[in-house]
N, C-alpha and C positions, 0 to 999 in steps of 0.2 A: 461484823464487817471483815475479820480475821479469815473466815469460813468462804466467806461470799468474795474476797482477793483470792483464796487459793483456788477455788472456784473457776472462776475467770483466768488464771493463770494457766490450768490444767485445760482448759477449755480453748486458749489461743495456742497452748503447746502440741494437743495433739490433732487443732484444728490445720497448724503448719507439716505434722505429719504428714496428714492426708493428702496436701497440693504438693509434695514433695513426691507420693508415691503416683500421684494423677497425673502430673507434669509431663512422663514420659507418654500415657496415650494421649493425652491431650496432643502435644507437638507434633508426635506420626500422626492422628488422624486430622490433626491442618492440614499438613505440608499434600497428604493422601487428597481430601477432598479438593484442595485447589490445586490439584498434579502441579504441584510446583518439581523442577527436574532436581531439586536437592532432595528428593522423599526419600530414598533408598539411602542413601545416606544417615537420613536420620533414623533408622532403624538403629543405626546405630550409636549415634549420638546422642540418642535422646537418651537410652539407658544409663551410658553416661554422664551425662547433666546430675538426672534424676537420683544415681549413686553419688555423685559430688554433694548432693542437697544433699544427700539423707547424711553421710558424713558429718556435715556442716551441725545438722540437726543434731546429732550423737554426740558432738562435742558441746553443743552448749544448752540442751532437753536429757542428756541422758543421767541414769539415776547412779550410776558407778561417780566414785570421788573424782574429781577433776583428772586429779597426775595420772588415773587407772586411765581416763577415758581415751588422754591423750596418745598413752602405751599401747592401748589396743590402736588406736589409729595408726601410729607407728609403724607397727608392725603389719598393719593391714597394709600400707601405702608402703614397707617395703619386700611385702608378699606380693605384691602386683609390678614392682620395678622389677624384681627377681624372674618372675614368669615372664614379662614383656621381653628381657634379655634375653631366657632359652628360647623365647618362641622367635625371636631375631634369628639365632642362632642356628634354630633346626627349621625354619621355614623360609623361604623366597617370595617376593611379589612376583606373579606370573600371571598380569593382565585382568581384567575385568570379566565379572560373570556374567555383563549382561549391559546392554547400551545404558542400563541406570546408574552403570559404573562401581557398582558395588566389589571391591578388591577381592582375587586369588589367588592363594597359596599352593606353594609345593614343595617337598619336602626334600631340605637343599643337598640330601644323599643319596638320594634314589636313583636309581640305574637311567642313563640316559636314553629314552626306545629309540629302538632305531624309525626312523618318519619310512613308512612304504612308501611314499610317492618317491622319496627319493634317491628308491634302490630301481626307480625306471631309466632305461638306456635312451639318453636324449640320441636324437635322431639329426643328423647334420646334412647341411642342403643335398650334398651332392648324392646323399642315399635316400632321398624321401620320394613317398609314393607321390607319384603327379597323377595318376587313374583312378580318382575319384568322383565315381558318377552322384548326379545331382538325383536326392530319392525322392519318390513320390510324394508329394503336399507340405513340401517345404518351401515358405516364402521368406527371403533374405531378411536377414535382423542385422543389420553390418555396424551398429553402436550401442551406445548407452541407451537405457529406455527408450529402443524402439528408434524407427522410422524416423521419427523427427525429435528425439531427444527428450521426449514429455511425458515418456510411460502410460502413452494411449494406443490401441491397435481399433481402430475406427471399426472394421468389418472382419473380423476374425474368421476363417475358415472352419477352424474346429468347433469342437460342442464341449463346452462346461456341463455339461448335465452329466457328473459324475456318478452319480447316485443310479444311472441308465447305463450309462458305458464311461465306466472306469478307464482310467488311463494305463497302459499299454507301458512297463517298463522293459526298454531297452537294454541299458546298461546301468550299471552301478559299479566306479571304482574309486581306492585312494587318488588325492589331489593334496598338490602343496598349498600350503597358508595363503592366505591371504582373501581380500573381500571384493575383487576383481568379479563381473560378471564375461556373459560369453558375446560376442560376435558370431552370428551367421551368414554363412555366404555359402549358397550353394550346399557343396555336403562337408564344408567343413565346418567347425566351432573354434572359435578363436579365444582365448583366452587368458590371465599373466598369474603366477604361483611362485613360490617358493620355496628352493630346495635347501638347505643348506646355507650356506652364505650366499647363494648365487639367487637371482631373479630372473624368471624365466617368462617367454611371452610361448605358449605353445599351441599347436594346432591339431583338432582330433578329428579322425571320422565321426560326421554326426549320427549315423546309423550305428555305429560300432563300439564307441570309445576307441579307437584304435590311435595309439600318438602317432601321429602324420611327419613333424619336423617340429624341433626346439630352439628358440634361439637363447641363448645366453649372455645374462652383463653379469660378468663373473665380481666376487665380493662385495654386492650391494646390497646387503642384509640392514633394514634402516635402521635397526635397535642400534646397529653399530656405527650405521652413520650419520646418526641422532646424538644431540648430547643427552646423555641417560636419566632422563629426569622423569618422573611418575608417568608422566601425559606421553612420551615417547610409550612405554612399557603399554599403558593401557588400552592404547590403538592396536596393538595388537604388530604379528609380524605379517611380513606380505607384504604384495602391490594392493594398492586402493582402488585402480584407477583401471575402465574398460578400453579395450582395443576397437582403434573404427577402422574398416575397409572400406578403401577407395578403387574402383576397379581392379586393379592386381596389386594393390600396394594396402600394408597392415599399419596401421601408426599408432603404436602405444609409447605412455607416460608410465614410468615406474616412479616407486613411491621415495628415489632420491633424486628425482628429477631428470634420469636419463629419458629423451625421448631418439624413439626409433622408426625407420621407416625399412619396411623386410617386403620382400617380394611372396607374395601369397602363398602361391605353388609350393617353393620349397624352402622359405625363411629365412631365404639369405640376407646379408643388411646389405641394405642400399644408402643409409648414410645414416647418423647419427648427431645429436645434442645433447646437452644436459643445460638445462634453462636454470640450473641451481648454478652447478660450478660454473659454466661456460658464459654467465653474464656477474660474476661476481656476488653472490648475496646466500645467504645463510638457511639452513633445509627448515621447511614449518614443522611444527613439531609434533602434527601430526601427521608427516608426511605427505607428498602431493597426491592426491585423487583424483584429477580432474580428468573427462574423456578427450581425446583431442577434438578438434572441431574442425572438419573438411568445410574452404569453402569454395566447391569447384568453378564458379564463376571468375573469381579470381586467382587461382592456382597457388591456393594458400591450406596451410594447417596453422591454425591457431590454436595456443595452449596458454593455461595462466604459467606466473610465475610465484615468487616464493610472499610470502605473507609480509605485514609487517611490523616483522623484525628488526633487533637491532641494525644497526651500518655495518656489513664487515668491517675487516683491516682493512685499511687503504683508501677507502671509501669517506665519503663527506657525512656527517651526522645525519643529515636531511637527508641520504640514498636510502631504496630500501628495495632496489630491482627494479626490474618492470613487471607491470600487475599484467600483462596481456603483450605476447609474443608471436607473432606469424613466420610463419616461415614456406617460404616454396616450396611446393610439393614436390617436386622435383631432384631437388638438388639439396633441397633441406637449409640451401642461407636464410638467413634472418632479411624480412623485408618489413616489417616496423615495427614498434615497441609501443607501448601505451602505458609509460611509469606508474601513473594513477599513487595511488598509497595501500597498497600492497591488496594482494590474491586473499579468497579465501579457500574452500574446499570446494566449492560446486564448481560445474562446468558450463563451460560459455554455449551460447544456443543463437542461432538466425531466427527472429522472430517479424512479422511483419505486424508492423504499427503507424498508424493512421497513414495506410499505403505505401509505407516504405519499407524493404528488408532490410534491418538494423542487427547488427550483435548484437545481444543482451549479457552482463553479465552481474553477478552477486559478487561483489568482493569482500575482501575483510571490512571494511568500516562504509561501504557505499552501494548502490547498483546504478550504473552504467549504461549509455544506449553508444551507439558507436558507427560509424561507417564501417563497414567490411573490408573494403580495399585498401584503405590508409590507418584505419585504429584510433581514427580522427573523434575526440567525446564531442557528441549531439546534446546529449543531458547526463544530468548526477541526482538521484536520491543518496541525501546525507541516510545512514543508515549506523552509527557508532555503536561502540563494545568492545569487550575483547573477548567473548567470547564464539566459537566458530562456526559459520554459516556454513551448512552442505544444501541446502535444498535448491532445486532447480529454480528459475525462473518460471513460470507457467502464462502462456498468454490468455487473458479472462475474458474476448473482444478485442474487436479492433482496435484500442486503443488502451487496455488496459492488462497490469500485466500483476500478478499476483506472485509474492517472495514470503519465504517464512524460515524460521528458525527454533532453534529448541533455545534451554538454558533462560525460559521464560523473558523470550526477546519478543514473542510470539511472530502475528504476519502483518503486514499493508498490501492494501489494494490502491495499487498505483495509477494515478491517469496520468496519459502522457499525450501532448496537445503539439500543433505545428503549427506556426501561425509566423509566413512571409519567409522562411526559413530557419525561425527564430524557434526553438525546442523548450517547453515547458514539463516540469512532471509534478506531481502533485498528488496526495493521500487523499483517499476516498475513505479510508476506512481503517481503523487499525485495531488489531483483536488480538486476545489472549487465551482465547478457545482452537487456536489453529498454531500449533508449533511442533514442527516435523525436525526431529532430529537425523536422522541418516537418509531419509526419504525424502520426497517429494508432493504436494499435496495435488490431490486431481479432480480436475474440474469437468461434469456433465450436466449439461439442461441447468445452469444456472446454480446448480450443487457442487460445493465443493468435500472433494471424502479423502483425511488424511489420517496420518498414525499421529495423534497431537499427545507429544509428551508418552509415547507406547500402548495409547486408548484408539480406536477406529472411531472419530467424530465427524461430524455431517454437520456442515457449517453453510448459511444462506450466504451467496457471493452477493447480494444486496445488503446488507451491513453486517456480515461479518459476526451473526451471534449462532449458537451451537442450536441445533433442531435435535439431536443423539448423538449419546454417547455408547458406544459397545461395552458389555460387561470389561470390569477393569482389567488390564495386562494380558487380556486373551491375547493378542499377536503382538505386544513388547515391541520392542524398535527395530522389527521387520522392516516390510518393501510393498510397496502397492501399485496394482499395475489395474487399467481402462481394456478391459476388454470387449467391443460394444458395447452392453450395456452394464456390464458385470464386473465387480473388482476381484482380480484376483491378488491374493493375500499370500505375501511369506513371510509366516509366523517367525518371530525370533530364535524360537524353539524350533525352529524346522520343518514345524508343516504346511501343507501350501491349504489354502481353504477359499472357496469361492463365496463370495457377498451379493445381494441385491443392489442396484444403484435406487435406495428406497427412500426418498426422503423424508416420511412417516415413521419410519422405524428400521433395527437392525435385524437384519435376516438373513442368517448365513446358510446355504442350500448344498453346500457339500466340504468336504475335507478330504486330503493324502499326508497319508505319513510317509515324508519323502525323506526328511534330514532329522538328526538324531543331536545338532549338538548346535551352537547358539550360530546363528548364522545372519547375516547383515549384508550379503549379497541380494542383489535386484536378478530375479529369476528372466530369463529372454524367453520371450516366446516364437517360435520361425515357422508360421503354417500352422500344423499340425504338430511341431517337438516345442515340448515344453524342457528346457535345461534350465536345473537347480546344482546348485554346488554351494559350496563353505568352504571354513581352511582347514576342512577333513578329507571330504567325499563331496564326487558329484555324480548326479544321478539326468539319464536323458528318458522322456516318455513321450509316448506318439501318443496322440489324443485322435480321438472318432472324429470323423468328417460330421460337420453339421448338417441338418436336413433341412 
């Protein structure tokens, strides 16, 4: 019996070894197979865990005398507070490697480069070129994803057939930080960066690269106008947020909430705001993003305001901004507010539902349908968290509108009914195969194709369950754009790559290696120019005329 207890003893001892050393691929290949958005994370916490058990096991399985075992642990555990302190010491947090947020370091002695975009000669109105001819097969892109805010281009002029006519680089130069895409208009590219402490909204030949005029909101560096807290650092520096042109007038949102309205030609301001300071409320903390929203029928720019955050000073507990700000185009006053309970990341869009043009928006804890003229709420999906929503609204139908998010919130497919003037909205659907973190998800022929969780999935918009998935982390939490029939793809890593819209299977029929470093801008398409950029380098290419 003596034999057959030691037995069993030795047998439950090194049977808890084994789920101690298994523990760590067991938990990364969960967190992997259900892309839940903490996986990257647990790369590295699992190991951790895993080493905290095995400790655990060594102290009360290991064969060394008690006081020995405890000495080595001792000394192990302050081998490891020892190393944690120089590696404080000689290392810096310096933002995320990748939208999975995985932390990086830099080494807190090393020479500061100097940034090339920043040794460029901004260009001030009264010296900027105005004879800028409009070049062949370029059709206006004057926002955020496109025409209509949705990251579709219906009938593209060019030709994807890469792999037959390659695309045609233009230019390739330094660009300051930041995850701003471009505005096209004509022959120029609009776009917001930054240099230095300053944030700049600037404008280049689209043929040339050539800087046309800069405008500057001198020391709005967000790191600095952020309380410094991890999530500030991890966003990254830069503007978020894309420029829209309105016949001759540019209107961009920086990412401390200055908005501006500069004259095209040559970038002069024609008025300004700041929807953070200027109505009393506290900067989000990942800075604003959102595009502004032209809505020429009623001679408005509408933009969000700040999240919700605490009450400033001064303010009542219950304040928290207004979630949705208009302002005339013209003159830039404020002509109404939409308090709501606070903004998220995404940007507001004119969407028509069951035959009425409505603002749409996604905010922090809700989405919204709205009058345009007054800011007046038609309906509310409750939609709670506190974690941050960027993806568009997308209209699914006449009457239905599709919203999704990462941080395994996933999407709903919303119906939204009118009946005597009285506004209903209601869940058709709600899935966990579709969660877009910095993107937007896109809807063709009944198919919906996002980047769910940094994977390219194909999801049925009839309930909402996954048809394919693309090999894992090929394009990370890139950007995806409706080209006719075609997605085109900007990988995280920088490449752009063309998709079938296939809802059978994933088939991707071409690739360019355009950008070399982690990139989270949404690529414009104008015509025939395809503009990519990061917060390194942006690169312009003419694409083949379609036959």
């Amino acid at each position: 019996m003596k034999k057959l207890g030691r037995l069993v003893f030795l047998l439950f001892k090194y049977a808890l070894l084994l789920v101690c050393l298994a523990i760590a691929p067991l938990l990364i290949y969960q967190q992997f197979a259900t892309e839940f958005w903490f996986r990257y994370w647990m790369l590295i916490m699992a190991p951790m865990i895993a080493i905290l058990l095995l400790i655990i096991w060594y102290l009360v399985f290991g064969n060394a005398k008690v006081g020995t075992r405890f000495k080595r642990m001792g000394f192990l555990l302050l081998g490891i507070v020892v190393a944690s302190f120089v590696f404080r010491f000689l290392f810096v947090y310096d933002g995320s490697t990748s939208g999975g947020s995985m932390p990086k370091y830099k080494f807190r002695f090393s020479s500061t480069e100097t940034d090339e975009a920043s040794e460029v000669a901004v260009v001030e109105p009264e010296t900027a070129r105005t004879d800028v001819p409009v070049p062949e097969g370029v059709i206006d892109s004057p926002r955020f994803l496109g025409p209509k805010g949705d990251g579709v281009w219906p009938d593209p002029i060019a030709s994807f057939d890469f792999s037959q006519n390659p695309p045609e680089e233009l230019w390739r130069q330094p660009i300051g930080e930041g995850w701003s895409s471009y505005a096209v208009v004509g022959g120029r590219a609009i776009t917001q960066e930054q240099r230095g402490d300053d944030e700049l909204v600037t404008c280049y030949e689209l043929v040339s690269g050539e800087l046309l005029w800069a405008h500057t909101d001198p020391d709005s560096r967000f790191t600095k106008s952020a309380e410094m807290s991890v999530e500030a650092v991890m966003g990254g520096e830069g503007p978020r947020s894309t420029p829209t042109v309105h016949g001759q007038r540019v209107f961009s949102l920086g990412s401390t909430g200055i908005l501006n309205c500069l004259d095209l030609q040559t970038g002069e301001n024609i008025w300004t705001q700041n929807v953070i300071a200027d109505f009393g409320a506290g900067l989000p903390k990942w800075g604003k993003s959102a595009g502004p929203l032209v809505i020429e029928e009623h001679n408005l720019v509408v933009v969000t305001g700040p999240e919700s955050s605490p009450a400033p000073k001064g303010k009542p507990d219950t304040y928290r901004g207004p979630t949705l700000i208009a302002f005339a185009l013209d003159s830039g006053e404020p002509v109404w507010e939409y308090e709501g309970t606070g903004a998220s990341y995404s940007s507001p869009r004119l969407i028509d539902l069951a035959g009425e043009t409505q603002l749409v928006s996604v905010n922090g804890r809700n989405v919204t349908g709205h009058d345009p003229a007054t800011g007046d709420e038609k309906w509310r999906f409750d939609w709670p968290g506190p974690f941050p929503k960027v993806g568009q609204p997308i209209e699914a139908g006449d009457d239905r509108v599709l919203v999704s998010a990462s941080y395994s919130v996933g999407s709903y497919l919303l119906q939204i009914r009118e009946d005597e003037g009285s506004w209903t909205v209601e869940p058709v659907w709600k899935s966990t195969r579709l969660k877009t973190k910095f993107s937007s998800a896109i809807i063709h022929e009944g198919i919906a194709y996002a980047l769910n969780e940094g994977r390219l999935t194909c999801v049925n918009m009839e309930t909402g369950k996954a048809i394919w998935r693309a090999p894992s982390g090929k394009y990370g939490f890139g950007q995806n754009l409706l080209v006719g029939d075609q997605l085109l793809i900007q990988a995280e890593e920088g490449d752009v790559a063309i998709v079938e819209t296939n809802p059978e299977e994933f088939v991707e029929t071409a690739t360019v290696d355009a950008l070399s470093a982690m990139t989270w801008n949404t690529p414009t398409l104008a015509g025939r120019y395809l503009l990519v950029r990061n917060g390194e380098e942006a690169v312009c290419y003419k694409l083949a005329a379609k036959k």
